[in-house]
C-alpha positions as CSV (number, residue, x, y, z in Angstrom):
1,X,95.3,96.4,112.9
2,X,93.3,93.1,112.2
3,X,92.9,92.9,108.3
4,X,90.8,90.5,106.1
5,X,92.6,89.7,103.3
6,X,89.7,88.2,100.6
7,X,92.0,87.1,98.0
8,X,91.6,83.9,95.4
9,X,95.1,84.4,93.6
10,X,97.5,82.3,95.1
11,X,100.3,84.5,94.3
12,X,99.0,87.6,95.2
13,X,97.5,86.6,98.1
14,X,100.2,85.1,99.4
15,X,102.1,88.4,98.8
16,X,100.1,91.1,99.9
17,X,99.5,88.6,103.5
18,X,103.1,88.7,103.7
19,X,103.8,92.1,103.4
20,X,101.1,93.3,105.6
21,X,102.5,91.1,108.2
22,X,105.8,92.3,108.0
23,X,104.2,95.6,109.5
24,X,103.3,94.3,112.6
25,X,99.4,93.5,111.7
26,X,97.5,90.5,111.9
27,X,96.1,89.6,108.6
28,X,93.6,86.4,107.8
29,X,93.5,86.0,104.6
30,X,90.1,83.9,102.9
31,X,90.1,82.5,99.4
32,X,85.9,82.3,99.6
33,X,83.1,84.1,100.3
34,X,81.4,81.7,102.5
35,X,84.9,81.6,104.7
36,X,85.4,85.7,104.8
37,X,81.4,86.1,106.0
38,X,81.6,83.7,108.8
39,X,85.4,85.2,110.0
40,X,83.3,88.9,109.5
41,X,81.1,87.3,111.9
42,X,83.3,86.0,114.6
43,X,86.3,88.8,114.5
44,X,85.8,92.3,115.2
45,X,88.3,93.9,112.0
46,X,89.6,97.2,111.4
47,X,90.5,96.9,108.1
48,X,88.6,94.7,105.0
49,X,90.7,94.1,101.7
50,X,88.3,92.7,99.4
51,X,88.6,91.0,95.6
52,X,85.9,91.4,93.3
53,X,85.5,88.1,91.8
54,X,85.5,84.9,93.8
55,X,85.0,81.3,93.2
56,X,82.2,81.5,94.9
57,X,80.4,84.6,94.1
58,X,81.5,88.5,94.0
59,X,82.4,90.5,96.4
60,X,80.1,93.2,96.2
61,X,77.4,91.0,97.3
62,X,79.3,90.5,100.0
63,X,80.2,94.3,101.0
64,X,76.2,94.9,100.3
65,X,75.7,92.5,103.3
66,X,77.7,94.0,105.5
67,X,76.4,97.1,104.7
68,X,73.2,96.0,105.2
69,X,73.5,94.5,108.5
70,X,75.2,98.0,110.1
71,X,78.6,96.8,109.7
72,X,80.9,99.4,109.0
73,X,84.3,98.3,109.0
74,X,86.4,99.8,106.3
75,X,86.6,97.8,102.6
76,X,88.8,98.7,100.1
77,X,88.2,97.1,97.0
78,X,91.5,95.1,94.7
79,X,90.2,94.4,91.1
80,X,91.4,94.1,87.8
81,X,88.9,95.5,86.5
82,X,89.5,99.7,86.6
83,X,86.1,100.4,84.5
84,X,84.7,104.0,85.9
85,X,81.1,102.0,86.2
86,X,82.1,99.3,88.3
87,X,84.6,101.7,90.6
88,X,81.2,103.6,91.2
89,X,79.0,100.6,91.4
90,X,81.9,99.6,94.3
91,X,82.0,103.0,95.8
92,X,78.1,103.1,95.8
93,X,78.2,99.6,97.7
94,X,79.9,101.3,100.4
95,X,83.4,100.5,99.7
96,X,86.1,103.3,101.3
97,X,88.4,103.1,98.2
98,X,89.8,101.3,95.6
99,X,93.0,99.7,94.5
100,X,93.5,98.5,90.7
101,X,95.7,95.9,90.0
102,X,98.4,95.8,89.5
103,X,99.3,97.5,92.2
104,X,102.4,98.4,94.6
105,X,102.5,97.1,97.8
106,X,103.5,100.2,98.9
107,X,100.4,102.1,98.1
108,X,98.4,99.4,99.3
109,X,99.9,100.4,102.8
110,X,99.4,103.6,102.6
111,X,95.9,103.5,101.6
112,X,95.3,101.1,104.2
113,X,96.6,103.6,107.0
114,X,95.0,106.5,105.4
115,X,91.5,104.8,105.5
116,X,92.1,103.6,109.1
117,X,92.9,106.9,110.1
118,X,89.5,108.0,108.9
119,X,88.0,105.8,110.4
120,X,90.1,106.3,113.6
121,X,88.9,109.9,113.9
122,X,92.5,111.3,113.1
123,X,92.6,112.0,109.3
124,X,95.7,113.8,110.3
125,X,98.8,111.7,110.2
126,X,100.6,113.1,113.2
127,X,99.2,112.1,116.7
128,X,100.6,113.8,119.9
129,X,100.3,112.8,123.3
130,X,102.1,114.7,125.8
131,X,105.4,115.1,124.5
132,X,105.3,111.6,122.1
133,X,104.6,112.4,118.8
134,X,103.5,109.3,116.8
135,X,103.6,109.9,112.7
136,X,101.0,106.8,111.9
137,X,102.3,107.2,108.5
138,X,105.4,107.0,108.6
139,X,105.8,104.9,111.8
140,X,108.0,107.6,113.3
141,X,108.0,108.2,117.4
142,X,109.6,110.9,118.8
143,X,110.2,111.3,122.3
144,X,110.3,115.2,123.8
145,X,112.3,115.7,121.0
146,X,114.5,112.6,120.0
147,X,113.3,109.8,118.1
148,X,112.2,106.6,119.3
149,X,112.4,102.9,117.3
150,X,109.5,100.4,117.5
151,X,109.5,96.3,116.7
152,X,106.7,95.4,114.3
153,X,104.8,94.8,117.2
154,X,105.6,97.4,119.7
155,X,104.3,99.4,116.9
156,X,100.7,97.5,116.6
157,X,99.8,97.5,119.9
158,X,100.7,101.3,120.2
159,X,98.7,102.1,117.3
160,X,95.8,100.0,118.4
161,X,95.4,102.1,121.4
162,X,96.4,105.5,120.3
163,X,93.6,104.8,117.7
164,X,91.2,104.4,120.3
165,X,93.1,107.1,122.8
166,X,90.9,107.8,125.6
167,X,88.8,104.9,125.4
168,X,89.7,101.1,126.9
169,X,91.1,98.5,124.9
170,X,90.9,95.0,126.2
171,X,93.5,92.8,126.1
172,X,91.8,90.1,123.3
173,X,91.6,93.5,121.4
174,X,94.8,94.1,121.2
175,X,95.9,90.4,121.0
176,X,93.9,90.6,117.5
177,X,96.2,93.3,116.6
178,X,99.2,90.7,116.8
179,X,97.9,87.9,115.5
180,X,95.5,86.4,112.6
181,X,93.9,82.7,112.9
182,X,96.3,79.9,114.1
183,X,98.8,82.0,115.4
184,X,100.2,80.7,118.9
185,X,99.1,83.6,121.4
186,X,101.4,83.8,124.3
187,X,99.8,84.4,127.7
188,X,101.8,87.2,128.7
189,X,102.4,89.2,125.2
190,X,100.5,91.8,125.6
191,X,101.7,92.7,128.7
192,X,105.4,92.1,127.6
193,X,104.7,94.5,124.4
194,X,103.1,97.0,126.8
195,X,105.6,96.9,129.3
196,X,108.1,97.5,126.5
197,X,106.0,100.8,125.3
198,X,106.9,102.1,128.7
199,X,110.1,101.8,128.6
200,X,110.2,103.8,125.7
201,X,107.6,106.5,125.9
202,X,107.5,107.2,129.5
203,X,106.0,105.1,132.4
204,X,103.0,106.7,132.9
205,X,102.2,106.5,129.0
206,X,99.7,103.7,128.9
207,X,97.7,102.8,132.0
208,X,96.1,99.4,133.0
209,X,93.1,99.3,134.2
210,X,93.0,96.0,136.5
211,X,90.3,94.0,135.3
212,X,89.5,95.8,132.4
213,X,92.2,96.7,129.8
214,X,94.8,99.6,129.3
215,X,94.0,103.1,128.1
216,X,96.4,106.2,126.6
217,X,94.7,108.9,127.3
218,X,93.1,111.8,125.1
């Protein structure tokens, strides 16, 4: 996934980037307001982790805006503050769920993957296509019958298109997957990644469509 990571402590932001990185997503992470609203308007996310308080205003205003203008990517809130009124207040803003801190970064993933399979259309954990079953929990592939291991990356760009199975991703699409604001984007990665998924699912498990993108069907 591409995540927005709104995040003022230095610490914890720095942390939670890291790990979410470590799993093969691309993460920007904004310390201000202003900054996350103009990357909301230039990068198409799948994911939104939003703090409450900013130096530059809060962040419900912010989630209110999006809201407002149609956007529906997914927000889960991270506050300190665990009051029942200002979980609802968040909830009723339109935020998907919420995440009190502190928190293990282990959860956070999880919550993460469970909102994005909502969102995804799959609120079942276990996808399978043909005979690859893909456990978007636990990361698990299994091959008619044997299991299958993934680089952090092989891993994003599969679940970028099983999430969107039947439909066709283009390739800046699934370059956002792999990589968050000043990364260096090699010309050829995508293919390199996809060529790799072959390789290891079966050749006729991702198709390109010339011209257009690559598609795993329904």
């Amino acid at each position: 996934m591409r995540i927005l990571l709104i995040e003022d402590d230095h610490v914890l932001g720095a942390a939670i980037r890291d790990h979410i990185a470590a799993e093969g997503h691309g993460v920007d992470w904004m310390q201000r307001l202003d900054d996350a609203g103009a990357a909301l308007d230039s990068v198409g996310y799948q994911l939104v982790l939003l703090d409450l308080n900013l130096p530059d205003g809060r962040g419900l205003d912010l989630l209110r805006r999006l809201r407002a203008k149609g956007n529906d990517v997914p927000v889960i809130i991270s506050t300190a503050q665990d009051q029942i009124a200002v979980r609802i207040e968040g909830l009723n803003a339109g935020a998907d769920d919420y995440l009190v801190k502190p928190y293990d970064l282990s959860e956070m993933s999880a919550r993460l993957a469970a909102v994005a399979r909502r969102y995804g259309g799959s609120p079942a954990p276990v996808v399978s296509i043909g005979g690859v079953s893909v456990n978007t929990a636990t990361r698990q592939v299994v091959v008619d019958g044997k299991p299958v291991t993934l680089t952090a990356r092989e891993w994003a760009v599969l679940e970028r298109l099983i999430s969107r199975r039947g439909a066709i991703v283009t390739k800046p699409e699934i370059e956002d997957s792999l990589y968050a604001f000043g990364a260096e984007i090699e010309s050829n990665a995508v293919e390199v990644y996809v060529s790799r998924l072959r390789k290891k699912l079966g050749k006729d498990f991702v198709t390109t469509l010339r011209g257009l993108g690559y598609q795993v069907q329904a």
